[in-house]
C-alpha positions in Angstrom: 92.1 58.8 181.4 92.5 55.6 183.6 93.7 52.5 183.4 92.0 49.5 182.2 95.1 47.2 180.7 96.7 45.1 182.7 100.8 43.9 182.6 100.0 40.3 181.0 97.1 41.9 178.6 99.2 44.7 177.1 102.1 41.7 176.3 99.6 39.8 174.7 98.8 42.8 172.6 101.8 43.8 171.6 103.1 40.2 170.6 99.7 39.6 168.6 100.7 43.0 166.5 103.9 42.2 166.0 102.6 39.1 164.7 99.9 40.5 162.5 102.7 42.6 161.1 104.9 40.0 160.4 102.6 38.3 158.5 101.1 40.9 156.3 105.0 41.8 155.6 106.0 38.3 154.1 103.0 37.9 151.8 100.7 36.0 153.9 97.8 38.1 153.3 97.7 41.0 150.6 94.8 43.2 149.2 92.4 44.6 151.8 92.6 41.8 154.4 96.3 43.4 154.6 94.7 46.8 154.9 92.7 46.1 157.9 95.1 43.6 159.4 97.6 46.8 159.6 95.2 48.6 161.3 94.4 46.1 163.7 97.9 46.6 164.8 98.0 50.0 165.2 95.0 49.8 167.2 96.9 47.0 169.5 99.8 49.0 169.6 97.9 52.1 170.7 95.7 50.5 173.6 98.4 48.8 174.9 100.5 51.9 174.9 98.3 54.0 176.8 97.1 51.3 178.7 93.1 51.8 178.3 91.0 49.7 175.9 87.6 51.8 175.1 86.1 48.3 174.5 86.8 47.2 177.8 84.2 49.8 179.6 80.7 49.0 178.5 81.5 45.1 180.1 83.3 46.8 183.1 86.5 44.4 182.8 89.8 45.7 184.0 92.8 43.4 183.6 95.1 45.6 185.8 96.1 45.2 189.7 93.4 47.0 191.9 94.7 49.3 194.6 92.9 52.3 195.9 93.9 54.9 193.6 92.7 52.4 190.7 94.9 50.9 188.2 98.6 49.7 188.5 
């Protein structure tokens, strides 16, 4: 699988789940909303651990340095 995520992208990830999280933990959303806001997180968490966002493909954007063997 290659790399589609960039250094500054996966931050941005990461931070936004770990703020989702936050706020779903303090009470600032319950029920469903919760539910999915979790997931949202996980799916955050995941892309920007393997570095490759599925999303990213049918747009052709890649947010990572370029060199010849692809992504950095």
């Amino acid at each position: 699988m290659f790399k589609n995520i960039g250094k500054s992208d996966k931050l941005i990830r990461i931070l936004l789940a770990i703020v989702l999280i936050i706020i779903v933990e303090f009470g600032g959303v319950t029920g469903l909303l919760s539910l999915l806001l979790i997931g949202l997180s996980f799916v955050f968490l995941m892309t920007a651990l393997v570095n490759f966002c599925p999303l990213y493909i049918p747009f052709g954007i890649k947010t990572c340095k370029k060199t010849r063997n692809g992504c950095v």
